[in-house]
C-alpha positions as CSV (number, residue, x, y, z in Angstrom):
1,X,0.0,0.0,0.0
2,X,1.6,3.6,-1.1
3,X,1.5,5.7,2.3
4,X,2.7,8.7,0.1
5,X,1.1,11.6,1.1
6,X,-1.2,14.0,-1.5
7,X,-0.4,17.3,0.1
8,X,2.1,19.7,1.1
9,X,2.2,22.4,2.8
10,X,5.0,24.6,1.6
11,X,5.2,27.8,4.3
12,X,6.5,30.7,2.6
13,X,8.5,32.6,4.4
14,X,10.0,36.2,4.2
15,X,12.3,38.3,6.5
16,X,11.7,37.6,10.7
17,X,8.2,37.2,11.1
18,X,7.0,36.8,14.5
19,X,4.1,34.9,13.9
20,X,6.1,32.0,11.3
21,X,6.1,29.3,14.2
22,X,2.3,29.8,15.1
23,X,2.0,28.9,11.4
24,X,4.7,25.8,11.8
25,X,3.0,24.5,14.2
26,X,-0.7,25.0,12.7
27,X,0.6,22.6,9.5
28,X,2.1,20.1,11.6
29,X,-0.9,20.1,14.0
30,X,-3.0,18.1,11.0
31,X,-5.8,15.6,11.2
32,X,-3.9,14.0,8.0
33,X,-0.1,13.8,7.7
34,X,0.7,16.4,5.1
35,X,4.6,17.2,4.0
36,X,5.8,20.5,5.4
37,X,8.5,22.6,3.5
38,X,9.8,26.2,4.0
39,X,10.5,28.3,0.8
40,X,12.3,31.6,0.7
41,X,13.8,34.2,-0.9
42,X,15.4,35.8,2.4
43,X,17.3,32.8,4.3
44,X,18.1,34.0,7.2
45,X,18.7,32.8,11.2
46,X,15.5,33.1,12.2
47,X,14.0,31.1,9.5
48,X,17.1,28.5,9.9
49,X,16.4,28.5,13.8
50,X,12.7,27.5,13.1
51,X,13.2,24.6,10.5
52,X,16.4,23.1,12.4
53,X,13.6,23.2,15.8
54,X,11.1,21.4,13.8
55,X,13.3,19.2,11.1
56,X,11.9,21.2,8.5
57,X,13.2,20.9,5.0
58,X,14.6,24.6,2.9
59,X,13.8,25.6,-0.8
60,X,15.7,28.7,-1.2
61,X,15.5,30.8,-4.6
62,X,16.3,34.5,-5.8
63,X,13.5,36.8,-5.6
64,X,12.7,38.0,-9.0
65,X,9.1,39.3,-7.9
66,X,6.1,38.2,-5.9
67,X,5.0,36.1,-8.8
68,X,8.0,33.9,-9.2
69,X,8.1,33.3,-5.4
70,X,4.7,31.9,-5.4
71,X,5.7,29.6,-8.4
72,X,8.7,28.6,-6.9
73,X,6.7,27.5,-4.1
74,X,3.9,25.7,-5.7
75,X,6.5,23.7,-7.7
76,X,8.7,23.0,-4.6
77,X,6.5,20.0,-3.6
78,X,6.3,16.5,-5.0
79,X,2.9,15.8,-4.3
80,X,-0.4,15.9,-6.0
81,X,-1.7,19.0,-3.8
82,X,0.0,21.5,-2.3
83,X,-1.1,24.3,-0.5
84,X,1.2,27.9,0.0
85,X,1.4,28.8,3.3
86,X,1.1,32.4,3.8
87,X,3.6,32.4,7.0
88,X,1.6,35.1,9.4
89,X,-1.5,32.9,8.9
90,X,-2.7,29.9,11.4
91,X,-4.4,26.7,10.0
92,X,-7.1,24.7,11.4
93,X,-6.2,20.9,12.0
94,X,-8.8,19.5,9.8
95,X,-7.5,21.9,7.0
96,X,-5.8,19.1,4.8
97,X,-8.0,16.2,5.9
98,X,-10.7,18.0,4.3
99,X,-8.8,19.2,1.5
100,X,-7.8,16.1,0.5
101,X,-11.1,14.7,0.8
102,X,-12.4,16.8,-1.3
103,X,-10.0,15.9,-3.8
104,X,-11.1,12.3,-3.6
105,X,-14.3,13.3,-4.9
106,X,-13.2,15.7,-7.1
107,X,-9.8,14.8,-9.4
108,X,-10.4,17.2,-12.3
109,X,-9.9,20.7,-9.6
110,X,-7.8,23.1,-10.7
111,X,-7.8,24.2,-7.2
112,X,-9.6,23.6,-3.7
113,X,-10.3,26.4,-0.9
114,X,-12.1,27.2,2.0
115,X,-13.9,29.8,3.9
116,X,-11.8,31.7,6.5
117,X,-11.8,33.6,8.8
118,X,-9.3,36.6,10.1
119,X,-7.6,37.7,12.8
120,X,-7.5,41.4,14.0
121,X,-5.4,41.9,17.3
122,X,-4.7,37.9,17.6
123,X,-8.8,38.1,18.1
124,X,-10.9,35.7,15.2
125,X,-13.2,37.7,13.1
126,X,-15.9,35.7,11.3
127,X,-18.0,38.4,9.8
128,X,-17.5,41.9,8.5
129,X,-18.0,43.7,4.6
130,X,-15.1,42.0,3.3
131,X,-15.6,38.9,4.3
132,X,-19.7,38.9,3.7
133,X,-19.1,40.3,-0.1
134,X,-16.5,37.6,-0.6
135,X,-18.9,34.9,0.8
136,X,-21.8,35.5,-1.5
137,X,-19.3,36.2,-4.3
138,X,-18.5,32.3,-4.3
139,X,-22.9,31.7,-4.0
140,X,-22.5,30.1,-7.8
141,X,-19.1,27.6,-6.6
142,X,-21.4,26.0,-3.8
143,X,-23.0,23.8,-6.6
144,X,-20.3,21.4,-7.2
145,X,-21.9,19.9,-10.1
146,X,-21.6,23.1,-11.8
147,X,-17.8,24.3,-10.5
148,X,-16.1,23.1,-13.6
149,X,-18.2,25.4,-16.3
150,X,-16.0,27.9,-17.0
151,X,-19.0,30.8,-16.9
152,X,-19.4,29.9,-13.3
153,X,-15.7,29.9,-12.3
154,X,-15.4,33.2,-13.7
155,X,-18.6,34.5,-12.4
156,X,-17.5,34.2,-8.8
157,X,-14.2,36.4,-9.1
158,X,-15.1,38.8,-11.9
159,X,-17.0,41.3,-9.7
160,X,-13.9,40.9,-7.2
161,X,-11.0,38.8,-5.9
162,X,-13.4,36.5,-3.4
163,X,-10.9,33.5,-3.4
164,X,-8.5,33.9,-0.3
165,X,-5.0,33.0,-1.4
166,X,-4.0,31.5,1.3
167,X,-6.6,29.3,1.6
168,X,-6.5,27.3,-1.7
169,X,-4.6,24.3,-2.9
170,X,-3.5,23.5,-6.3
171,X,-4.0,20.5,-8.2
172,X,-0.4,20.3,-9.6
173,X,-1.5,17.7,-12.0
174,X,-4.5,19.9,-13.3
175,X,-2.7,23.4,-13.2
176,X,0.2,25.0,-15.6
177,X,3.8,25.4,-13.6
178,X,3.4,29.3,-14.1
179,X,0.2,30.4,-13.2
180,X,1.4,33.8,-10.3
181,X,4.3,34.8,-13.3
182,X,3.2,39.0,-13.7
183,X,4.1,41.8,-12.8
184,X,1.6,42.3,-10.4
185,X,2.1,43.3,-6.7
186,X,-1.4,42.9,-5.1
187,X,-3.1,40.8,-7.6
188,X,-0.8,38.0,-8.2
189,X,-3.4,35.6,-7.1
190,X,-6.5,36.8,-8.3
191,X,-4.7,37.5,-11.9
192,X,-3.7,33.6,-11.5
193,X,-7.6,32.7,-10.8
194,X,-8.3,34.4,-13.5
195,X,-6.1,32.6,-16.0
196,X,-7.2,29.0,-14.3
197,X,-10.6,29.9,-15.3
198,X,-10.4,29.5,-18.7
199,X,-8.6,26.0,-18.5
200,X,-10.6,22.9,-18.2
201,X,-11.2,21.9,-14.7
202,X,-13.2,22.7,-11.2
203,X,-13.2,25.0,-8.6
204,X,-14.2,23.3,-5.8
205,X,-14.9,25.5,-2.7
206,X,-15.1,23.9,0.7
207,X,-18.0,25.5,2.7
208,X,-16.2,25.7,5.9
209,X,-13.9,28.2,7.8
210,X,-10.6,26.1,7.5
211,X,-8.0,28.4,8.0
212,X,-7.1,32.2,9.8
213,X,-5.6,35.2,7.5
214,X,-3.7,38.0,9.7
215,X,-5.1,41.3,9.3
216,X,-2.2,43.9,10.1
217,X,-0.5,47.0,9.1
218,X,2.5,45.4,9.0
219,X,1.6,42.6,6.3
220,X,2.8,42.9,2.8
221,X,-1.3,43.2,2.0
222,X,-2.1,46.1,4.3
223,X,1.1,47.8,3.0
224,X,0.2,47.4,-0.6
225,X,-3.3,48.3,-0.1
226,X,-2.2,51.6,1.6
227,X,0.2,52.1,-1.3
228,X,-2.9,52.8,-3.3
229,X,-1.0,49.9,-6.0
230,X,-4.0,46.9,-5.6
231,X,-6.4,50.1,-6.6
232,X,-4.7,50.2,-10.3
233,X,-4.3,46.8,-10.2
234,X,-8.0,45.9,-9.7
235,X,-8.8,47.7,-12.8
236,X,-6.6,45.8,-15.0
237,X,-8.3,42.6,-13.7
238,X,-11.6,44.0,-13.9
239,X,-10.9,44.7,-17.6
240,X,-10.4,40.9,-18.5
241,X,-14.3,40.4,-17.3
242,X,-16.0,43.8,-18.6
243,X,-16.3,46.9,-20.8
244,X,-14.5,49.6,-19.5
245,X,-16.9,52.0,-17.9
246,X,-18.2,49.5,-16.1
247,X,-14.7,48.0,-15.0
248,X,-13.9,51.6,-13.7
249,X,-17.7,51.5,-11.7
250,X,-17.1,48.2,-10.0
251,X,-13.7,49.4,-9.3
252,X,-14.8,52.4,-7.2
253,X,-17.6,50.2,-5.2
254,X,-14.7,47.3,-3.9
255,X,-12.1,50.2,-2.7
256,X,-15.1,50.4,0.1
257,X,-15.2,46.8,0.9
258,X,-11.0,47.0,1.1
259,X,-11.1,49.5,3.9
260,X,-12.3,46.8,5.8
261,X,-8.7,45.7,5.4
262,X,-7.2,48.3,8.1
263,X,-6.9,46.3,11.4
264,X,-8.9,49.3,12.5
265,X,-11.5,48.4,11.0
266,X,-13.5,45.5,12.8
């Protein structure tokens, strides 16, 4: 019997976060035995202190841009599924169990995610404007029958990015090796839904809240967002799904729902 496991979890991991062994432990803390790998483009003492405490295996590369990094650490694994780790956020132990059962039942995904919730002040936060416009955003992906029609799959991102990055897995057997490559900043991952869309294969979204996202002003999101950058980079998404006065329209309605981004903002 092949005891190989499907998933990896491959925790990527920049600089000295604080919060990187809370995330450590979250992946190793697994109903199912998922593989656990670091990949970064800062090696550094802290992030060698972390994997040496918990026999954790390295994939350094060169950081070309946010992109690349997130290719590099989807094709670091050598399993079917492999989930990227976003290392300030916390995983629920039935996060893999699920994912993989999901999976089981569904071989043709591009990609599998979950609901999630946040965490504002190390406190969970379950509902708010973001989070509720997001939800019925992915209304049409709760029919699995219908997850693998392409009109569908793009239905539930093109009025905004409603897939949370960190909680998806990809179906390395079902998805290209460059899907992140751009020169995006903020959108890297809803600019890679948006290409998986239009290749055969299902979305399958796992009604449940599997997995914690930091909000903080010191994440690379919160900084980008302040930046004003993921405004201009929203409209270039938005283009790909509509005409261009109403891509600039839709635009100016989500910048609301992103102010609920601000940990100040509960």
């Amino acid at each position: 019997m092949n005891n190989k496991p499907l998933h990896t979890f491959i925790v990527l991991a920049y600089q000295q976060s604080p919060y990187l062994e809370n995330c450590i432990q979250s992946v190793l803390d697994q109903k199912y035995n998922s593989k656990v790998i670091i990949a970064t483009t800062t090696l550094n003492n802290h992030i060698k202190h972390i994997a040496k405490k918990y026999n954790l295996d390295i994939k350094k590369t060169k950081h070309i841009n946010i992109g690349n990094d997130f290719d590099f650490a989807k094709n670091s694994a050598d399993t079917t599924l492999v989930t990227i780790a976003h290392q300030d956020d916390i995983y629920d132990s039935m996060y893999s169990y699920e994912v993989v059962q999901a999976y089981n039942k569904y071989p043709d995904a591009n990609i599998i995610f979950s609901d999630y919730y946040e965490i504002r002040n190390n406190i969970k936060t379950s509902t708010n404007t973001n989070l509720k416009i997001k939800k019925l955003l992915l209304t049409p992906l709760k029919i699995k029958k219908i997850s693998n029609i392409k009109l569908i799959k793009r239905m539930s991102i093109r009025f905004g990015n409603s897939i949370g990055c960190p909680t998806v897995t990809f179906n390395n057997n079902n998805t290209p090796k460059k899907i992140f490559e751009s020169n995006f900043k903020a959108n890297v991952d809803w600019y890679a839904w948006e290409k998986l869309s239009k290749i055969p294969g299902r979305f399958v979204f796992i009604n449940k809240k599997l997995m914690g996202h930091r909000i903080s002003q010191d994440t690379e999101t919160s900084k980008i967002i302040n930046s004003g950058i993921r405004t201009k980079e929203d409209l270039i998404i938005y283009r790909k799904f509509w005409p261009k006065f109403i891509a600039n329209l839709i635009n100016k309605l989500y910048r609301k729902a992103e102010k609920s981004n601000s940990i100040e903002n509960k």
